[in-house]
MARSE-810220 format. One record per residue (C-alpha): y, x, z; residue in three letters. Coordinates in steps of 0.001 Angstrom, whole numbers, plus 500000, padded with zeros to 6 digits. Layout:
// MARSE-810220
((Y, X, Z), "Ala")
...
// end
This chain:
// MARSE-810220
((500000, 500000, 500000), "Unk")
((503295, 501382, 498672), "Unk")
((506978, 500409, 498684), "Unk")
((510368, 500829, 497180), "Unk")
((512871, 499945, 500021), "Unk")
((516090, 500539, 498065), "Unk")
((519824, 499754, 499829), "Unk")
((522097, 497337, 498032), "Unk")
((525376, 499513, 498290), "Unk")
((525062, 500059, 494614), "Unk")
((522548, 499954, 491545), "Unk")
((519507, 501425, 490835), "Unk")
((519876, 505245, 489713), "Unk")
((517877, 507553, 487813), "Unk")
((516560, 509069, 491876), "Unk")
((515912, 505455, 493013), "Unk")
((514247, 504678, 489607), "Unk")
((512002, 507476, 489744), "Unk")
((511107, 507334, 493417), "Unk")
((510285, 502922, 492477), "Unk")
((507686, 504326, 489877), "Unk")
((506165, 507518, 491900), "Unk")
((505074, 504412, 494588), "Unk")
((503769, 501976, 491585), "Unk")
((501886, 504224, 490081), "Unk")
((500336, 505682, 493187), "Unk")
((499771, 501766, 494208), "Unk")
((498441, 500889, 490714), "Unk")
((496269, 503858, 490681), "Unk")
((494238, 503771, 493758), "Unk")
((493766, 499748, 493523), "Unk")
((497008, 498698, 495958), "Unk")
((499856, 496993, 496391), "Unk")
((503125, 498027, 495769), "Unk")
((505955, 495899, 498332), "Unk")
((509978, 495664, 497303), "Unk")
((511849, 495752, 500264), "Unk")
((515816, 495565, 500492), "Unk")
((517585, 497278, 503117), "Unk")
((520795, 495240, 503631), "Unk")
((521385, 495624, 506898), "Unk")
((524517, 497695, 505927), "Unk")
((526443, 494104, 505487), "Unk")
((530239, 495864, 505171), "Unk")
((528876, 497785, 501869), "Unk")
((525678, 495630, 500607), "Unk")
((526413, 493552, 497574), "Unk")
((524859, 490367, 496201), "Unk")
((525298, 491497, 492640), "Unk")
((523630, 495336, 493522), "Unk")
((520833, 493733, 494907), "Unk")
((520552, 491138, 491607), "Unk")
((520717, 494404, 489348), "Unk")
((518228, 496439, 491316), "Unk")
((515244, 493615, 490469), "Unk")
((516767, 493384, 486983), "Unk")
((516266, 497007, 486701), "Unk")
((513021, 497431, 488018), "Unk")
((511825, 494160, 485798), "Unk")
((513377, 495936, 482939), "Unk")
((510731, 499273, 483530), "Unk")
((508248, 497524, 484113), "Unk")
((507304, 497282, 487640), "Unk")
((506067, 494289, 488492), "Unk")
((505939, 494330, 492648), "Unk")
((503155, 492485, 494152), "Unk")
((505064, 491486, 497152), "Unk")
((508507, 490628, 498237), "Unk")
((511489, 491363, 497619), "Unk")
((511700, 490968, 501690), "Unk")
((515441, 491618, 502895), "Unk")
((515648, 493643, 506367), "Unk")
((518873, 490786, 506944), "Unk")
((516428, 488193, 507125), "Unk")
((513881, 489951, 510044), "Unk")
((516456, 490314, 512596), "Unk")
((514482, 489192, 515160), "Unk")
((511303, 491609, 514407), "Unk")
((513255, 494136, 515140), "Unk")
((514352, 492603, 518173), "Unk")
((511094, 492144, 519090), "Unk")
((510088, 495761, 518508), "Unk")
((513067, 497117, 520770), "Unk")
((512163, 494566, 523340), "Unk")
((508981, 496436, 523707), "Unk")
((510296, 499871, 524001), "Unk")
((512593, 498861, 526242), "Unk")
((510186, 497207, 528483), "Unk")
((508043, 500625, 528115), "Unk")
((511129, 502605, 529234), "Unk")
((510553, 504101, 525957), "Unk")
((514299, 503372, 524657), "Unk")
((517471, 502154, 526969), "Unk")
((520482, 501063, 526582), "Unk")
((523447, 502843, 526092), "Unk")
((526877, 501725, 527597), "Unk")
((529156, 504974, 526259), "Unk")
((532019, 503926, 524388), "Unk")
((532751, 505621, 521231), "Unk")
((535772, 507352, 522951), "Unk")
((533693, 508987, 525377), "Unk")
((530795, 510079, 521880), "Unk")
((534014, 511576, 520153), "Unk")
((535290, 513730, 522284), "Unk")
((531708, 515452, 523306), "Unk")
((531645, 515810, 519454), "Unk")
((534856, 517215, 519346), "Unk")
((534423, 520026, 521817), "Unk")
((531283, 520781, 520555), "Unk")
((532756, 521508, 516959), "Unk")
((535343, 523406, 518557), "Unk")
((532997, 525884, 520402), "Unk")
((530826, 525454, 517329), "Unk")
((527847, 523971, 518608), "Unk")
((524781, 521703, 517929), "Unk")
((525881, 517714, 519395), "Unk")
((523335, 515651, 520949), "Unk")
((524015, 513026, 523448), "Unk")
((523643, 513733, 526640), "Unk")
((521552, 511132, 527921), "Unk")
((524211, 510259, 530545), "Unk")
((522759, 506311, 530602), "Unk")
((518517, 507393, 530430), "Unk")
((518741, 507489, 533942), "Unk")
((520560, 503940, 534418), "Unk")
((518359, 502041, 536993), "Unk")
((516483, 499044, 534924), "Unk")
((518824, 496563, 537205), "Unk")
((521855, 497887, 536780), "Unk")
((521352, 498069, 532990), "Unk")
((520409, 494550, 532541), "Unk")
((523330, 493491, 534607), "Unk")
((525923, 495375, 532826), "Unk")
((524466, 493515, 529555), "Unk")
((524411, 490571, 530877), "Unk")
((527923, 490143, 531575), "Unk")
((528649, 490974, 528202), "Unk")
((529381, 494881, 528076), "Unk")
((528562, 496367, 525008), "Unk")
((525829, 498159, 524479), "Unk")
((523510, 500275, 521807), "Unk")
((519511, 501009, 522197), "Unk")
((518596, 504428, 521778), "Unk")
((515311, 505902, 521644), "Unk")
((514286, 508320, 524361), "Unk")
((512895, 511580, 522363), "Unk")
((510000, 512865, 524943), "Unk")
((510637, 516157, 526677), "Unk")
((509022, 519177, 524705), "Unk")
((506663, 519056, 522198), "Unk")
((506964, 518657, 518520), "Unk")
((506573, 516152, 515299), "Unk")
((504007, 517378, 512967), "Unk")
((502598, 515739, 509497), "Unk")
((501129, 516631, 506452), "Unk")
((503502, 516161, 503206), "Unk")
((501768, 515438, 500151), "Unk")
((504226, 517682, 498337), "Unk")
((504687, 520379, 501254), "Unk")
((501821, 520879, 503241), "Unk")
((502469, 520582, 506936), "Unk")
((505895, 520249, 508479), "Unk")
((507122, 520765, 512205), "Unk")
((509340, 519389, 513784), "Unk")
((510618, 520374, 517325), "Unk")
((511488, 517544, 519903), "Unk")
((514066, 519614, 521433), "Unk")
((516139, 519606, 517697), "Unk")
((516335, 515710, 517934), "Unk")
((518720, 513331, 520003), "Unk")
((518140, 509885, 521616), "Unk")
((518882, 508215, 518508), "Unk")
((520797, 504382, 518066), "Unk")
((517756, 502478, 516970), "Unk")
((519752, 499076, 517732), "Unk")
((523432, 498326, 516957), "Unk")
((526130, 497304, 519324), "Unk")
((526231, 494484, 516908), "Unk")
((522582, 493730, 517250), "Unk")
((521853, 495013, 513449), "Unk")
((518863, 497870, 513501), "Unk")
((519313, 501521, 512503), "Unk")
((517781, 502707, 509146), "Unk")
((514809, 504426, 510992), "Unk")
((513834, 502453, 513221), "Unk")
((514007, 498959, 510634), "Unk")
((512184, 501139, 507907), "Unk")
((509372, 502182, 510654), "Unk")
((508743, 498885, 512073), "Unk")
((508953, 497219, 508426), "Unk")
((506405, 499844, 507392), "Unk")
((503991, 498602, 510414), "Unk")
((504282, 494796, 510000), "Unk")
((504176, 495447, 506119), "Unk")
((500702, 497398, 505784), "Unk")
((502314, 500406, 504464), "Unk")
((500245, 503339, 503797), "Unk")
((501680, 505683, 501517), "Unk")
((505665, 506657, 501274), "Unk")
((506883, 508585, 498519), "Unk")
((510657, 509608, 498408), "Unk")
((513228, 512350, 498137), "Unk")
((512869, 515379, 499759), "Unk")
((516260, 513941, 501322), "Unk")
((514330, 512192, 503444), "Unk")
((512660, 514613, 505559), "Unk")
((514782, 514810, 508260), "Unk")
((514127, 511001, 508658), "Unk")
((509874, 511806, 509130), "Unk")
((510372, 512767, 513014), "Unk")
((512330, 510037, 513832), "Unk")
((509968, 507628, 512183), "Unk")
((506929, 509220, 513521), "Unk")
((508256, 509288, 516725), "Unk")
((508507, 505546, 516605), "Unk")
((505643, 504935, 515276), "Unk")
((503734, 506788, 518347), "Unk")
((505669, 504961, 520541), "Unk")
((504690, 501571, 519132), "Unk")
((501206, 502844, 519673), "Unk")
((500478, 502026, 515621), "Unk")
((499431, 504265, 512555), "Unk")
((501971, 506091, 510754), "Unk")
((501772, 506142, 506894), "Unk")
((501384, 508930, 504774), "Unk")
((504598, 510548, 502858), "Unk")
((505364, 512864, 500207), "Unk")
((508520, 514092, 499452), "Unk")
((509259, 515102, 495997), "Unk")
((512121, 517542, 495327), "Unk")
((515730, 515821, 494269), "Unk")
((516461, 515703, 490748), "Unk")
((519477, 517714, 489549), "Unk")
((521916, 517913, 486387), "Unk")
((521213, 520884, 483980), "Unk")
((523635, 523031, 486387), "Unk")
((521399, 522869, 488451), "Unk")
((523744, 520753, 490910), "Unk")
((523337, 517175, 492722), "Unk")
((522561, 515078, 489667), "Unk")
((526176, 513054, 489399), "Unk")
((527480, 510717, 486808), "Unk")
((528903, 513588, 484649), "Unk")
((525003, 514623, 484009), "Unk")
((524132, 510823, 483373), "Unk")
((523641, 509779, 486773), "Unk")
((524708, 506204, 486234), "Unk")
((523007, 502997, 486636), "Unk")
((519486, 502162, 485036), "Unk")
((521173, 498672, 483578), "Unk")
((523863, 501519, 481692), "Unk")
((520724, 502964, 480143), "Unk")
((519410, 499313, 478889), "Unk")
((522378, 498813, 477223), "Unk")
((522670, 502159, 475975), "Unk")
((519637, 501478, 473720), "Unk")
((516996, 503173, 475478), "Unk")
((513921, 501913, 475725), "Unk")
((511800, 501362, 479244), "Unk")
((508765, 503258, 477835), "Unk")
((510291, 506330, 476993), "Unk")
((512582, 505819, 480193), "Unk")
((509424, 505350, 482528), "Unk")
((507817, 508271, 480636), "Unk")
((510429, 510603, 481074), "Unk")
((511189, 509916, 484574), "Unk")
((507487, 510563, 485470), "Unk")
((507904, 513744, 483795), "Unk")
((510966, 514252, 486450), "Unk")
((508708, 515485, 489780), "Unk")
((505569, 515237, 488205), "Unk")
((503037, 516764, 485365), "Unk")
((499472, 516302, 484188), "Unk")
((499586, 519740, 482627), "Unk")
((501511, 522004, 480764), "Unk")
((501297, 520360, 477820), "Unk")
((501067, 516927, 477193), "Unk")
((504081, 514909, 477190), "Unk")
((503474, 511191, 476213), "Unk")
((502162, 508622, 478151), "Unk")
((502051, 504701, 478229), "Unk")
((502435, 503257, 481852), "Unk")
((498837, 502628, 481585), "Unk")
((498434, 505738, 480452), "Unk")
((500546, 507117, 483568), "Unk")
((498373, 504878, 485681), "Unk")
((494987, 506473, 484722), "Unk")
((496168, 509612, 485364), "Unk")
((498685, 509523, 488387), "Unk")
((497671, 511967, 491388), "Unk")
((499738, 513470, 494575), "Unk")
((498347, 516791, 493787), "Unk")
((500428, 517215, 490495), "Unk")
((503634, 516504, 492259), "Unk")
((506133, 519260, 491295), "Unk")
((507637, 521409, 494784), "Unk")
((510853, 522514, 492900), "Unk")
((513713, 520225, 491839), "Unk")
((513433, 518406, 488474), "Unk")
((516196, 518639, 486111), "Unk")
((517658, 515361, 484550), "Unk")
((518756, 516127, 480681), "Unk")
((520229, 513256, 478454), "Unk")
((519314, 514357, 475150), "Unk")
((515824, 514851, 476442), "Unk")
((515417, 511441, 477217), "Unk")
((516758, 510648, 473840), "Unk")
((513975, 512364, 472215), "Unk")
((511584, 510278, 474162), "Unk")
((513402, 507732, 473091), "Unk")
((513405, 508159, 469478), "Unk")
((509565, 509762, 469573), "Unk")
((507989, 506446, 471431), "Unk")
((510623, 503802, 469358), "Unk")
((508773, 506272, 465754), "Unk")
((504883, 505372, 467301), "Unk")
((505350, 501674, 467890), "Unk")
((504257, 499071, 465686), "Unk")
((506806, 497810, 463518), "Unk")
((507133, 494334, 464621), "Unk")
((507121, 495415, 467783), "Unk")
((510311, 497737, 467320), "Unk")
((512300, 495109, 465014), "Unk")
((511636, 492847, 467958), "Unk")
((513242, 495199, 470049), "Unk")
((516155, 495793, 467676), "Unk")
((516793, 492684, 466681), "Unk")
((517173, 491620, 470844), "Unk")
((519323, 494383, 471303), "Unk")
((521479, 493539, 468603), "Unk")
((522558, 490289, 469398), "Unk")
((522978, 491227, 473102), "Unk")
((524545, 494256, 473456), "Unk")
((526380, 494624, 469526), "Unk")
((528848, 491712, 469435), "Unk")
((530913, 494042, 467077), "Unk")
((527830, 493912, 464391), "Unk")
((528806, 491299, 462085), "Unk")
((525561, 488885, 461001), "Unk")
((525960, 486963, 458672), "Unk")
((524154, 483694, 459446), "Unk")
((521402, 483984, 456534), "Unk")
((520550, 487397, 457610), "Unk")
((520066, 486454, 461467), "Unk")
((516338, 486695, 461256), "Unk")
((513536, 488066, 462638), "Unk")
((511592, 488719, 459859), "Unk")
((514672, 490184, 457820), "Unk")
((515197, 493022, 460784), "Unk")
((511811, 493679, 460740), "Unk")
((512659, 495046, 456821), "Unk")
((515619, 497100, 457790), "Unk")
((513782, 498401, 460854), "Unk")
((510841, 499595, 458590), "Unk")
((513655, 501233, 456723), "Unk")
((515652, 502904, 459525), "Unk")
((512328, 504486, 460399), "Unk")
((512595, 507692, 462213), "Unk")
((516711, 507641, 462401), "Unk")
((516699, 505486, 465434), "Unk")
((517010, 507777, 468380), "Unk")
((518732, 504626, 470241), "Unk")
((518011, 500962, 469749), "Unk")
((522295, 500869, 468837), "Unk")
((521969, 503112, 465977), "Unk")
((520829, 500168, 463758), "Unk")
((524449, 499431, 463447), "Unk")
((525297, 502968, 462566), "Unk")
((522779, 503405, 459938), "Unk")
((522774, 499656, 458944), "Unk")
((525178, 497360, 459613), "Unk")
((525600, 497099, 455821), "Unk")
((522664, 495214, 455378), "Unk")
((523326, 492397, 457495), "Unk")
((526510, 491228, 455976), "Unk")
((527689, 491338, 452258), "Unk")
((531559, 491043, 452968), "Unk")
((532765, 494834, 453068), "Unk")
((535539, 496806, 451456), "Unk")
((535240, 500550, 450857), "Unk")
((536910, 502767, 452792), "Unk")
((540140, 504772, 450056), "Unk")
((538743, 508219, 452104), "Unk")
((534857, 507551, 450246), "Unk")
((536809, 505960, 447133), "Unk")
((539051, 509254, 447257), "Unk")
((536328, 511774, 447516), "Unk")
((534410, 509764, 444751), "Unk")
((537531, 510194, 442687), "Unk")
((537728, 513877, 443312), "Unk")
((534581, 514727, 442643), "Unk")
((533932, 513124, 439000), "Unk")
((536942, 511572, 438401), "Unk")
((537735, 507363, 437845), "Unk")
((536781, 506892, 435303), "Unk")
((534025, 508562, 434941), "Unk")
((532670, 507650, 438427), "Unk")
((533193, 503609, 437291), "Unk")
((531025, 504276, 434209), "Unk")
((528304, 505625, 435957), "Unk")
((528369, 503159, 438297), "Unk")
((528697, 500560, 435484), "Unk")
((525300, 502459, 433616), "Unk")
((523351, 502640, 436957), "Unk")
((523986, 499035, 437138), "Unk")
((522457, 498262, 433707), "Unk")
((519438, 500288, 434260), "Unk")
((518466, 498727, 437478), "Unk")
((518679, 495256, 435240), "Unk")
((516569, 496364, 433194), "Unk")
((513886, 497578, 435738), "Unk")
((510796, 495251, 435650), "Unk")
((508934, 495973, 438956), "Unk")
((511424, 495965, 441627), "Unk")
((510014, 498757, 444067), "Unk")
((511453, 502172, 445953), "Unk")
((509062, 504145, 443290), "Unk")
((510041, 502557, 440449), "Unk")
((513641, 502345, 441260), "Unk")
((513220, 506270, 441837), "Unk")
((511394, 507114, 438611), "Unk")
((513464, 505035, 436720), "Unk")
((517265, 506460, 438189), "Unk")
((515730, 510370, 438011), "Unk")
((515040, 510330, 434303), "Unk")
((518109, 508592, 433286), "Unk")
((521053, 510201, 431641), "Unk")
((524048, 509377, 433421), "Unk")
((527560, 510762, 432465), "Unk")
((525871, 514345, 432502), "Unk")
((524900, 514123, 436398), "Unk")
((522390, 515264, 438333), "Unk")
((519851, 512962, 440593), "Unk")
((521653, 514059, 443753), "Unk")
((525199, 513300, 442313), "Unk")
((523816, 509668, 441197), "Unk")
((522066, 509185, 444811), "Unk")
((525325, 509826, 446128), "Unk")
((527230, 507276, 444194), "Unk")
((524385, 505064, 444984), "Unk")
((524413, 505286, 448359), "Unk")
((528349, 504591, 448716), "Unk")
((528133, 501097, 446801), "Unk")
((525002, 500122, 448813), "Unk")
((525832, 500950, 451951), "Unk")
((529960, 502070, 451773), "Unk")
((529053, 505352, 453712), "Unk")
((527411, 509067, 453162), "Unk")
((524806, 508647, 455029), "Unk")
((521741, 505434, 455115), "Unk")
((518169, 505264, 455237), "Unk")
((516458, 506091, 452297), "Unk")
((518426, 504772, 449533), "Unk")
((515650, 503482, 447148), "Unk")
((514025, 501378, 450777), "Unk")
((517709, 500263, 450934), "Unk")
((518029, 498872, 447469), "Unk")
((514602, 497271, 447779), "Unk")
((515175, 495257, 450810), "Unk")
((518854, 494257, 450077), "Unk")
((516988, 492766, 446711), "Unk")
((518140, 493159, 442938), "Unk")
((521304, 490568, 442985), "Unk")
((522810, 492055, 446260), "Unk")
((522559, 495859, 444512), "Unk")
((523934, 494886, 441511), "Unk")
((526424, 493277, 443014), "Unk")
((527466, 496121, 445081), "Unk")
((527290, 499013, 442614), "Unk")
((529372, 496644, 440201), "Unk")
((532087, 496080, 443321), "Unk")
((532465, 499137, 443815), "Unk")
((533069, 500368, 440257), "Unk")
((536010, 498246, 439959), "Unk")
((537402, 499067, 442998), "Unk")
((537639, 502567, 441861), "Unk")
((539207, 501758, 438916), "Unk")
((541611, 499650, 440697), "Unk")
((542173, 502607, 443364), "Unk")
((542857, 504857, 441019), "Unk")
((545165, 502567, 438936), "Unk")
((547256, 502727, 442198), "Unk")
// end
């Protein structure tokens, strides 16, 4: 039994995403479950609409949780429960020091340079006397009473075995003044009540493991097991931030990226079957997930990477699967790609997929490399009618264009091979095949640069060419004319 436990201060990140799919797969793999847990407890920063785009995010990859989402907010009185115990165990007590009286043991301790740890001045407050004071309403936090000597030790699934001295660690606030439960101590009792067995998570983390543990003995109750994989950083090799790409997992759906190559790379990120082999489906990821393959030095995040993913898993799928993909994307995220209504069709962006082939390193790209063949009302831009112009003249451009046009007419079947054959053995105003693709390519698709011209001219269909190489013979007649 797994869990992802994110807080909703903000959306899911590339670390969060990562450490949600290190606890799937290691749930999926050995036959689990794998829990969702939100930690809201931090109500003057948690956010209704964080918390919506963490599930969207985690639906978007792919990781279907089989329990939850359960939100700390809502378990109050568990926790209650839990400190009730400890407190009745003399195993926590309250503490009555106001924050004045916490500051300034801080501050002289900075001054002389020091390590802070409270004190314990209210550990020895007689049971009475304590109840009394919180009974008539003076404010009060629960802290956990660390035992004397002795240390915290566990075996990391990344690490090996860490220790932990006692004598490093301070009665810790496991309940609020305001009744609301620390991160520690919610996370360990959620972890009991929840059946969790396994934790994987930052290396961040690892001061937290004591103070866990340490609750967990006192509860008398079995402590998971953790691994803590090394932080991921930017290609400087610092704290991954948004300047390397850090930003939210949504910003990578809309981006164009795709949640297979995004769940494949971040596996990648912490993690390795070998040296070699760098594709995997989530099933795939699944079959093959172990602890002992977890990476012990920091993984680096790199954009373009990803991209390549990207573009290698969107050049394996099956077509129909991909237009499917492209065609969603399109009318969600590309307002600015103009459709014309008897274009806006599945089947039709399943062609000029097929097309696009291998160009598509993003799902957005489509409207880079062909937003020409959704819509038929275009002008050409005076730079490409100006470099046309330069390079063969008006006139001589217009009747190429004009002779092109005539030949294609004349072509009986209508295929990329033919259309090919037929436009490499013509004799065309003296120019060679590359010259002619070139003018070609500008009427079909009013920029340098499409899919494969001959694919384009197929699926736009014989009117639709003609029409195009005609247009845009006369408007460099009429360009030049000016």
């Amino acid at each position: 039994m797994t869990r992802f436990a994110p807080s909703p201060t903000g959306y899911l990140h590339i670390g969060g995403a990562r450490t949600a799919l290190f606890n799937y797969l290691y749930a999926k793999k050995y036959g689990g479950r794998f829990i969702l847990r939100i930690e809201d407890t931090d109500t003057a920063r948690n956010s209704e609409e964080a918390s919506e785009a963490i599930l969207s995010s985690l639906k978007w990859m792919g990781l279907d949780w089989d329990d939850g989402p359960f939100y700390q907010s809502r378990r109050l009185d568990i926790y209650r429960k839990y400190a009730e115990k400890l407190l009745s165990e003399k195993k926590a007590y309250r503490c009555f020091c106001t924050a004045e009286r916490l500051e300034a043991q801080r501050a002289g301790k900075r001054a002389d340079g020091g390590f802070w740890a409270y004190d314990r001045l209210c550990h020895s407050l007689d049971e009475a006397e304590s109840r009394a004071r919180a009974d008539s309403g003076e404010k009060y936090v629960i802290r956990f009473s660390i035992p004397d000597g002795g240390a915290v030790s566990f075996n990391d699934m990344v690490h090996g075995v860490l220790n932990f001295q006692n004598d490093v660690l301070d009665d810790f606030i496991i309940i609020k003044s305001d009744g609301m439960p620390t991160y520690n101590f919610a996370v360990a009792v959620d972890d009991h009540e929840m059946g969790v067995t396994h934790v994987i998570r930052g290396d961040d983390h690892v001061s937290n493991t004591p103070k866990q543990l340490l609750i967990f003995g006192a509860l008398g109750v079995e402590a998971p097991g953790y691994g803590h994989v090394p932080m991921i950083l930017g290609q400087d090799k610092t704290k991954l931030s948004k300047r390397h790409g850090a930003t939210s997992l949504g910003w990578y759906e809309e981006a164009g990226f795709i949640r297979e190559a995004a769940v494949n790379y971040l596996a990648l990120l912490g993690w390795s079957l070998d040296d070699k082999t760098e594709f995997f489906t989530l099933a795939e990821l699944i079959d093959k997930f172990s602890e002992s393959r977890f990476g012990r030095t920091p993984a680096v995040f790199d954009i373009k990477k990803l991209e390549y993913f990207n573009q290698s898993h969107l050049k394996t799928m099956e077509i129909g699967v991909r237009s499917e993909l492209v065609y969603n994307y399109a009318k969600k995220y590309i307002p600015e790609l103009k459709i014309d209504e008897k274009y806006d069709d599945l089947e039709y962006f399943k062609s000029v997929t097929a097309i696009a082939g291998d160009r598509l390193r993003l799902l957005g790209d489509i409207k880079n490399y062909a937003w020409f063949m959704f819509t038929d009302e275009f002008s050409y831009p005076a730079e490409l009618r100006d470099k046309i112009i330069k390079d063969h003249g008006a006139e001589a451009a217009a009747r190429a264009l004009r002779q092109m046009a005539e030949i294609i007419e004349g072509v009986g079947e209508f295929s990329p091979a033919d259309l090919e054959s037929v436009l490499r053995n013509a004799k065309i105003e003296n120019l060679n095949f590359s010259k002619l693709v070139f003018l070609l390519r500008s009427s079909l698709s009013a920029q340098t640069v499409s899919p494969g011209i001959f694919e384009v001219m197929y699926t736009l269909g014989r009117a639709r060419s003609l029409e195009r190489i005609k247009r845009l013979a006369a408007a460099i007649e009429v360009h030049s004319a000016q």
